[in-house]
C-alpha positions in Angstrom: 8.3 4.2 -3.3 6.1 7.5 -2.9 6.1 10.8 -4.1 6.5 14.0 -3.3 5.1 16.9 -4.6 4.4 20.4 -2.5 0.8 21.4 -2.0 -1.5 24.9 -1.7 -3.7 25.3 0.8 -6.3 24.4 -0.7 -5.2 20.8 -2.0 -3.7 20.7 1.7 -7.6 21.0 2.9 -8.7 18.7 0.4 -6.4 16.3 1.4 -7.8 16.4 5.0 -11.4 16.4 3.6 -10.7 13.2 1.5 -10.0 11.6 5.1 -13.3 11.4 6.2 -14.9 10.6 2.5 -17.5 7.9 2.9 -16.2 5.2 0.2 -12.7 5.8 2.0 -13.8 5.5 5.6 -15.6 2.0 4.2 -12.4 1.0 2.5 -10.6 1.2 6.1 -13.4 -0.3 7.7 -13.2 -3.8 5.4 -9.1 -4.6 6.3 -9.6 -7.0 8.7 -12.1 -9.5 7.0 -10.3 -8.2 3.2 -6.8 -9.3 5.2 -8.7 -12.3 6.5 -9.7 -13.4 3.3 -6.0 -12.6 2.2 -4.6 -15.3 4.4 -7.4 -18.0 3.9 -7.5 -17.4 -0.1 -5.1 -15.6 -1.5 -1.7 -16.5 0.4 -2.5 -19.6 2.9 1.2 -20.8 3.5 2.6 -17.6 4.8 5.2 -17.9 7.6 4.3 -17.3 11.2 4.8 -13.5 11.5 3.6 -12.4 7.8 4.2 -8.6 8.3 8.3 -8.8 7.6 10.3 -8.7 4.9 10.0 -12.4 4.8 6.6 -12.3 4.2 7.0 -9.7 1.9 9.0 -11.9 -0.3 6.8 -15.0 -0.4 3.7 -12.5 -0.8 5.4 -10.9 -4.1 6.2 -14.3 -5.1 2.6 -15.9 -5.4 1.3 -12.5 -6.7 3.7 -13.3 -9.8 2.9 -16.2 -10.0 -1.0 -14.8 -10.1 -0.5 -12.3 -12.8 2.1 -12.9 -15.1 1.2 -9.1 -16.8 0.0 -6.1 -15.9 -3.0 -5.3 -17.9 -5.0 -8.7 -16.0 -4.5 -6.1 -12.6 -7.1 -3.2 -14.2 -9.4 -6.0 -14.8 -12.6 -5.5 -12.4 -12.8 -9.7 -12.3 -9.1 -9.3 -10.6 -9.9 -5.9 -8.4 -10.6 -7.5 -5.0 -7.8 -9.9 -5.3 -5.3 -6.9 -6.3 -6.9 -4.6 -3.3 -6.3 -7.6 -0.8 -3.0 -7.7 -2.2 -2.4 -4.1 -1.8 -4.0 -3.9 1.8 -1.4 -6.9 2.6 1.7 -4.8 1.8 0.4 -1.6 3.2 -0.8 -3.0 6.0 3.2 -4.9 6.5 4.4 -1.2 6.3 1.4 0.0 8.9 1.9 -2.2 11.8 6.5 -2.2 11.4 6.8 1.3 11.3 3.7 3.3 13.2 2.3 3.8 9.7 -1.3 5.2 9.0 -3.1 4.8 6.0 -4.1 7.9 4.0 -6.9 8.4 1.2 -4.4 10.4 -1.6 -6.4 11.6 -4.6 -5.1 9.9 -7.8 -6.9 11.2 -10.5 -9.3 14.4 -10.4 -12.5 12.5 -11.5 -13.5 9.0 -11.1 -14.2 8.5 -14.4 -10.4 8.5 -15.3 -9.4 6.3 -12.4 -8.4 2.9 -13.9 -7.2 1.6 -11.0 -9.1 -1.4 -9.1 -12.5 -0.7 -10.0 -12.7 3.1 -10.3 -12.9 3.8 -6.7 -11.3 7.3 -6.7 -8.8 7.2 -4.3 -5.5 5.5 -3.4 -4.7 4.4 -0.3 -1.4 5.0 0.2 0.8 4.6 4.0 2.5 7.5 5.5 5.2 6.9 8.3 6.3 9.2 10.8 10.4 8.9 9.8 9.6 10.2 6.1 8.5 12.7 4.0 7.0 10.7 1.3 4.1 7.9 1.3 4.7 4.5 0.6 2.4 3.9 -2.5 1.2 0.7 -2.3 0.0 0.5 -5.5 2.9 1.1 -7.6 4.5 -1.4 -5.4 1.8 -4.0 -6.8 2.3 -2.8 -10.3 6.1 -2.7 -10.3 6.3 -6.2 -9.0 4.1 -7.7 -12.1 5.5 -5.5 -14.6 9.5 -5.4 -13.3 9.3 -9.5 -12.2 12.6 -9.2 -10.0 11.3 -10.3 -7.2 12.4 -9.1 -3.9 11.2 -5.2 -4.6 9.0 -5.5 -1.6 11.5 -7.0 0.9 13.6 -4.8 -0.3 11.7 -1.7 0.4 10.7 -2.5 3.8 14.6 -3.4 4.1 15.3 -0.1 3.6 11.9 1.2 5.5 13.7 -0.6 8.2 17.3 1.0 8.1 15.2 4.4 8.0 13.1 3.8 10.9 15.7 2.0 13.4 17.8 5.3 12.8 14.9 7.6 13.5 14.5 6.0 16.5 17.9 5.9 17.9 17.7 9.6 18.9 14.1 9.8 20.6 11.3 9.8 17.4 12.1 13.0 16.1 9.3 14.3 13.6 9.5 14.8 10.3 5.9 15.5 9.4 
C-alpha cells in the first residue's frame, strides 16, 4: 500500500518543508498519549506485543466491528478515533521495520481535504527497504470498505518478507 509517483524539485523541497510544518510537528508530538488512549479506549484486549501482525489482525477486527461503512470515517464526531486508529497501524510499521513517519501532502488546499477533520496532510510511514510509503490511511479505508479482514496482517506479512531480505545482505539503501 503506497504510491509512487516521481517529483520536481520543487515538490521535492516542498516535501522537506512540509516536515517541519507546525500542525504536523504537533501531530507527531500527540502519538504517545493518542496511542495511549488507543490501548485504554479504543482496543483494550490487545495481545502482549500489539505491534505484529497479530495485533494487526485483532486491531482491523474491532475497527470493523466500529464502522461497518465508510462514509461514518469522514465524520469529524469519528476523526480522533480514526487518527488513533491510523497512528496504531503506522506506528506497527514504524517500530518492525525502522520506519519514520512522513507529512505527504494530500490535497493542494485544505479546504478539499475530507480526510479526518481537514488537517492538510497525511501521515504516511516510509521504510528504508522500499521505494514507496506505506499509506496508512488507505489501509483504514480499505479495511471498512473491502471487510476481508486480514489486509493489515497481511501487509506487514509481506513488509516482513521484504525487510528480512533487505537485511540479509547488510541494509543496503534504497532511498
Amino acid at each position: 500500500m503506497g504510491s509512487y509517483r516521481k517529483l520536481s524539485r520543487a515538490a521535492l523541497r516542498q516535501r522537506e518543508k512540509d516536515q517541519h510544518d507546525p500542525a504536523w510537528l504537533t501531530w507527531l508530538s500527540e502519538m504517545d498519549g493518542a496511542l495511549e488512549t488507543y490501548f485504554a479506549v479504543d482496543a483494550p484486549d490487545m495481545p502482549g506485543d500489539p505491534f505484529t501482525a497479530v495485533g494487526l489482525a485483532h486491531a482491523e477486527r474491532v475497527f470493523m466491528a466500529m464502522f461497518s461503512a465508510v462514509d461514518p470515517l469522514f465524520e469529524p464526531e469519528h476523526a480522533a478515533v480514526v487518527d488513533r486508529f491510523q497512528r496504531y497501524v503506522g506506528e506497527t510499521f514504524v517500530r518492525s521495520f525502522d520506519g519514520r513517519w512522513m507529512n505527504v501532502r494530500i490535497s493542494e488546499s485544505r479546504d478539499t481535504d475530507v480526510f479526518f477533520d481537514r488537517r492538510g496532510f497525511e501521515p504516511v510511514v516510509l521504510t528504508p527497504f522500499q521505494d514507496s510509503f506505506i499509506d496508512v490511511v488507505s489501509m483504514v479505508l480499505t479495511a471498512v470498505h473491502c471487510r476481508a479482514g486480514g489486509e493489515w496482517a497481511w501487509i506487514y506479512g509481506n513488509s516482513a518478507q521484504d525487510y528480512a531480505e533487505w537485511r540479509a545482505p547488510g541494509q543496503p539503501r534504497i532511498l
